[in-house]
C-alpha positions in Angstrom: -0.5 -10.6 26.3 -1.7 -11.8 22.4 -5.1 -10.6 23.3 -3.5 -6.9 24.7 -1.6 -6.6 21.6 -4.2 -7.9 19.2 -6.7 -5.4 20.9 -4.1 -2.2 20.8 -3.4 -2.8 16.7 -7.2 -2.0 16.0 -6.3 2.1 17.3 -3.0 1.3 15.2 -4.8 0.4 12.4 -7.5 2.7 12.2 -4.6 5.7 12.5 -3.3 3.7 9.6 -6.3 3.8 7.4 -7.3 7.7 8.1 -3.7 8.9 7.1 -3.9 6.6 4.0 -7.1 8.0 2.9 -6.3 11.4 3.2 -3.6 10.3 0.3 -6.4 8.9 -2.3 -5.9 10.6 -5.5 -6.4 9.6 -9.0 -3.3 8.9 -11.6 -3.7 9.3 -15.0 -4.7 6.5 -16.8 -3.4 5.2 -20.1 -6.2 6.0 -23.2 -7.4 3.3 -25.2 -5.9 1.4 -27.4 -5.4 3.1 -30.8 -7.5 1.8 -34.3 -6.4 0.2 -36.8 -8.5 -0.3 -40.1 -11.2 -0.2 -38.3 -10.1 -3.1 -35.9 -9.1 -2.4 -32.2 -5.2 -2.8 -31.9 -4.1 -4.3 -28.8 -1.8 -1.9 -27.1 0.1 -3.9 -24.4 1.3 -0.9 -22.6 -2.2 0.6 -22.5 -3.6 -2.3 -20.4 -0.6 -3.2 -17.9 -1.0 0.6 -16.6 -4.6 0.1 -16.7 -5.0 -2.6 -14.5 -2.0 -1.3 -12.2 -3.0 2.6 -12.2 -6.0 3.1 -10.0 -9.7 4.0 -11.5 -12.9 5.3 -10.6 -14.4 1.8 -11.0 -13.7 -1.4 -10.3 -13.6 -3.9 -13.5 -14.0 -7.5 -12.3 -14.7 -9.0 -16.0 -16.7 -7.9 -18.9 -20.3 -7.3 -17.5 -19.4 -7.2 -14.2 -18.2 -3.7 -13.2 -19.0 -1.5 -9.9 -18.7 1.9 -10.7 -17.7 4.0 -7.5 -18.5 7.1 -6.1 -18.1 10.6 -7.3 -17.4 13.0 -4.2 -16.7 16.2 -5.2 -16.5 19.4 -3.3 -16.7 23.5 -4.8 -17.0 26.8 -3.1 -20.1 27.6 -4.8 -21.8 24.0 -4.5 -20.6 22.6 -1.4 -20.1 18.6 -1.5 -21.9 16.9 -4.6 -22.0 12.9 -4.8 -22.6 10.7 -7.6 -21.5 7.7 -9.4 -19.2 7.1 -12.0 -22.0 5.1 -13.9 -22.2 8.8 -15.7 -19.0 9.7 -16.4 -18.7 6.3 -19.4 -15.5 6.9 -20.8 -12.1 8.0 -20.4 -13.3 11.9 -22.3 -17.0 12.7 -20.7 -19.1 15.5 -18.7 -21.7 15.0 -17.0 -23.9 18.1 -15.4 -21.6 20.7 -14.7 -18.3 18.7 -14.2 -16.0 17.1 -17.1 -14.0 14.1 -16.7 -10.6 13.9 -18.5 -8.0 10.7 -18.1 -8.5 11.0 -13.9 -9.4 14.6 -13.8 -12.6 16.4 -13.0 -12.9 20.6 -14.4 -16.2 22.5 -14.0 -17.1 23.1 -17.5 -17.1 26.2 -18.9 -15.4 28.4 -15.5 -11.7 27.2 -15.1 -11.4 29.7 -11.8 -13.1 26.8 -10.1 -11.2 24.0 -8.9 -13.0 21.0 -7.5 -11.7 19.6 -4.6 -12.0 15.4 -5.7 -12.5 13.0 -2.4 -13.9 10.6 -4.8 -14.2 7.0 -3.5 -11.4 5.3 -6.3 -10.5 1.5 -6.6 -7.7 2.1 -4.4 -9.6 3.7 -1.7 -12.2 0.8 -1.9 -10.1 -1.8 -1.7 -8.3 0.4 1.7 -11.3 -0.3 3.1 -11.9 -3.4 2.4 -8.6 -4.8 4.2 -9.5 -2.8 7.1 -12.7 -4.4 7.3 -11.2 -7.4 6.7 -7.9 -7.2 9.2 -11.2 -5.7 12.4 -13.3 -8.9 11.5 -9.7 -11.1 11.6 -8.3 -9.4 14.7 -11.7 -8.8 16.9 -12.4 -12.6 16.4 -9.1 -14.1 17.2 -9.5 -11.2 20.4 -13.1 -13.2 21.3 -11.7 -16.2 21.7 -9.0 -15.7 24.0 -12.2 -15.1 26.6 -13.4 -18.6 25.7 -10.3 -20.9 25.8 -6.6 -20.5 26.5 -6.0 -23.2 23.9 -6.0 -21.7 20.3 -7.8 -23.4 17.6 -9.3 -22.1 14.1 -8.2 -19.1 13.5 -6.5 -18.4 16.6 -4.4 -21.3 15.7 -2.8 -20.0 12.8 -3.1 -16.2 13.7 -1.4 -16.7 17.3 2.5 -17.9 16.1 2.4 -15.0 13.2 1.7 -12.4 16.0 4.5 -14.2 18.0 6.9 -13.8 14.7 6.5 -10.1 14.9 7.1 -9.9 18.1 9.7 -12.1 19.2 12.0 -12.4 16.3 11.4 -9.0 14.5 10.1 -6.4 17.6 11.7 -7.6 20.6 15.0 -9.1 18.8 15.9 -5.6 17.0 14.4 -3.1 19.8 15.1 -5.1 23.0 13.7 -3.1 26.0 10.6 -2.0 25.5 9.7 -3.3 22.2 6.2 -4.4 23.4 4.8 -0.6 22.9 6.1 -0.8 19.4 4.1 -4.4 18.5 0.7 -2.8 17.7 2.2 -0.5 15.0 4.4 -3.3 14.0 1.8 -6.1 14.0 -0.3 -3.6 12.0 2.1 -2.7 9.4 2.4 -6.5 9.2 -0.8 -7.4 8.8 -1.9 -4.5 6.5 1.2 -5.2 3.8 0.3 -8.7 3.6 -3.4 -8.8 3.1 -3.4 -6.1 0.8 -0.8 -8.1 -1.1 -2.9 -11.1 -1.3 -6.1 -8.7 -2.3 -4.1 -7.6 -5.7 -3.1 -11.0 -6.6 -6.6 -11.7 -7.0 -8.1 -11.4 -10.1 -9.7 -8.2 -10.3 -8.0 -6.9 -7.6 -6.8 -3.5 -6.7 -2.4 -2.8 -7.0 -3.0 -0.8 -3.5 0.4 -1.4 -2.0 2.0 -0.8 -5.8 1.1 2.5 -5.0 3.6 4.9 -4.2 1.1 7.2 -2.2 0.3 4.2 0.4 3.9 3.2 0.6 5.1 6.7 1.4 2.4 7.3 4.5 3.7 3.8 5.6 7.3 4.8 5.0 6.0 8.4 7.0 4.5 6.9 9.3 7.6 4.8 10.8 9.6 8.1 10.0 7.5 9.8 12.6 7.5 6.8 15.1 11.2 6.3 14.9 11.8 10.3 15.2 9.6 10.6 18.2 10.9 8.0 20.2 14.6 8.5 19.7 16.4 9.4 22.7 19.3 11.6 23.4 21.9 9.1 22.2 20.6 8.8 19.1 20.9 12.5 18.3 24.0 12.7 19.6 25.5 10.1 17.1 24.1 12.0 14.8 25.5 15.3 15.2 28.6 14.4 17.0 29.2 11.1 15.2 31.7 8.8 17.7 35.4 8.5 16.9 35.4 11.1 13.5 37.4 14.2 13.7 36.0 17.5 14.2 37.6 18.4 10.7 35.1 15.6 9.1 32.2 16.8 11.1 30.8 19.2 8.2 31.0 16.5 6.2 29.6 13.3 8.3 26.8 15.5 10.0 24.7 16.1 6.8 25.4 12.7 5.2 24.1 11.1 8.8 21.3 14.3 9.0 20.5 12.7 4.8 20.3 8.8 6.1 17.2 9.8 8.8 15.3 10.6 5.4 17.1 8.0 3.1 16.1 4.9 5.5 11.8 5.5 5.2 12.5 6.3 1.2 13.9 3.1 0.9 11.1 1.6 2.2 8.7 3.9 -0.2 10.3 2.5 -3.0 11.2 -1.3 -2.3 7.3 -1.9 -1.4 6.2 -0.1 -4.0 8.9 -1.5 -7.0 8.4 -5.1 -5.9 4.6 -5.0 -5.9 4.5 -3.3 -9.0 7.1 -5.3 -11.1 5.4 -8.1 -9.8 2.1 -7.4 -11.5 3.5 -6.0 -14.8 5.7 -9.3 -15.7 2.1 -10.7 -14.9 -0.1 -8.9 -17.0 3.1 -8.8 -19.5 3.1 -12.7 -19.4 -1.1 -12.8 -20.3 -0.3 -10.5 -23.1 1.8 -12.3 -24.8 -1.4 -14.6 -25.8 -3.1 -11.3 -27.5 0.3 -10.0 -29.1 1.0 -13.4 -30.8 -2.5 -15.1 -31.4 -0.6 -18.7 -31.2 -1.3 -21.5 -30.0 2.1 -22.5 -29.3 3.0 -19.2 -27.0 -0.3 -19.8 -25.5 0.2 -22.6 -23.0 3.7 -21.3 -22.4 2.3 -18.2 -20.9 -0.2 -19.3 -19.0 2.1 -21.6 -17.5 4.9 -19.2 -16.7 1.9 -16.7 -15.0 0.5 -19.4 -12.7 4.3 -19.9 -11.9 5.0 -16.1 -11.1 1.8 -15.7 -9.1 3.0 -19.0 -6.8 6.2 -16.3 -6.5 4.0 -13.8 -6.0 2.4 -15.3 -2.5 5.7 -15.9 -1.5 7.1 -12.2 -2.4 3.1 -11.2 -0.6 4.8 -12.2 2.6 8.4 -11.5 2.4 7.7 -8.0 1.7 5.3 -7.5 4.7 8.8 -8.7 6.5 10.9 -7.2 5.1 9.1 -3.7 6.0 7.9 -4.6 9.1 12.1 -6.0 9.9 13.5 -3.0 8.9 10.9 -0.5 10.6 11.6 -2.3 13.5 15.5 -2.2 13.2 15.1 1.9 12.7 13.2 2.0 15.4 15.6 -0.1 17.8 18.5 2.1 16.5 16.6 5.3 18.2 15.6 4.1 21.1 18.9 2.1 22.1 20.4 2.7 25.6 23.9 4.4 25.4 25.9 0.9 26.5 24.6 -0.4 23.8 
């Protein structure tokens, strides 16, 4: 049953990755900090949304960064690649194209609009947890052929798949929850080790961004939607026990919570990820923004302490979206006696 389950969240997953990459696009990032008689002033603001926003390289520390690739795509050129390595600041151009705080113009004929399917930080690090979560998955998958007993991996990969789905699929959907557990495990899976990735230092904010959270938020819209039965609907539009005087008013509020449920997953994945990283990066600047050696140890302390919270909040919040995808779901797809 694990190894059916573990096996059917690799379709699951790869669904998961192709709707998230056709999302990829590139904020605009903060400029640098501003001068100051001739010295650099350190703008606070400036680098908490640089190291949150995503970027068109990845910046692991001072000499060490991997500049990704440029994909862009014009009527007149058809697909050109090439790296960022060219494009060296925030303001630059680079053969016919002109880079601008996330942007890319063809210089010189604004009627052309180049289509960007650049490979960014965000999309990078996408790939990397998918890589990551196929490696994880297809060998925990082999050794169910070997032995029965788990060990290794297997051993502590086993009771989370249980978690999801005894207590959070089968307790909130009930009958026939099992063809819900690959999406669910998925969703799991992909929350939390993308949470870990942007703890790392260096690492990419991919679930503090709202375009991830919304196709995760989308995609249990769609699941929950498409599996409803009749029931479901007819709470909706003939809500139980209300008067047919109230029905132009409950109808449209219930019609408003189908789209107000998925939202509120968008937002609470995306908020807690994010906040947690700024007080963070906040925390660290302190050290630049005060030059003391008194606030010094104080902050690092208090950051080592929020990112022990932050491996806590890594997890809860994979549950906490995989729980309450689960609980929409079970609300659509509940018999009438129940």
């Amino acid at each position: 049953m694990i190894q059916n389950h573990a096996l059917k969240s690799f379709k699951a997953l790869l669904f998961l990755v192709a709707g998230l990459l056709l999302t990829a696009f590139n904020p605009v990032k903060a400029s640098s900090g501003a001068e100051n008689n001739g010295e650099e002033k350190f703008n606070i603001g400036d680098m908490i949304f640089h190291h949150i926003s995503d970027a068109h390289e990845w910046h692991f520390w001072d000499g060490a960064t991997l500049y990704l690739p440029v994909i862009l795509h014009t009527p007149d050129r058809g697909l050109e690649v090439m790296s960022f390595h060219h494009f060296h600041n925030e303001t630059s151009s680079y053969d016919r194209y002109h880079y601008n705080h996330g942007h890319f113009t063809v210089i010189g004929d604004e009627s052309i609009h180049p289509i960007d399917l650049s490979i960014t930080k965000n999309v990078a690090s996408l790939l990397l947890s998918a890589v990551i979560l196929l490696l994880v998955f297809f060998t925990v998958a082999k050794g169910y052929g070997r032995s029965l007993v788990p060990s290794g991996l297997r051993g502590f990969m086993e009771p989370l798949v249980l978690f999801v789905r005894d207590d959070i699929a089968r307790a909130n959907i009930g009958h026939g929850a099992d063809k819900f557990v690959p999406y669910l495990l998925t969703v799991f899976f992909f929350i939390w080790v993308n949470n870990l990735l942007g703890l790392i230092p260096g690492g990419a904010n991919l679930t503090g961004n709202i375009a991830v959270t919304l196709v995760l938020s989308l995609l249990t819209l769609l699941i929950t939607l498409f599996s409803a039965k009749k029931y479901y609907w007819s709470h909706i539009f003939t809500p139980p026990g209300v008067p047919l005087w109230l029905y132009p008013i409950m109808v449209p509020v219930e019609i408003i919570g189908i789209f107000t449920k998925p939202f509120s997953l968008m937002i609470r994945l995306f908020a807690n990820i994010t906040a947690g990283h700024i007080i963070i990066l906040s925390l660290l600047g302190l050290i630049f923004i005060f030059k003391s050696f008194a606030v010094g140890p104080v902050s690092v302390a208090f950051s080592v302490f929020m990112n022990c919270l932050e491996l806590l909040v890594a997890f809860l919040q994979a549950y906490v979206f995989t729980l309450l995808s689960a609980m929409y779901i079970g609300g659509a797809v509940e018999e009438h006696h129940h």
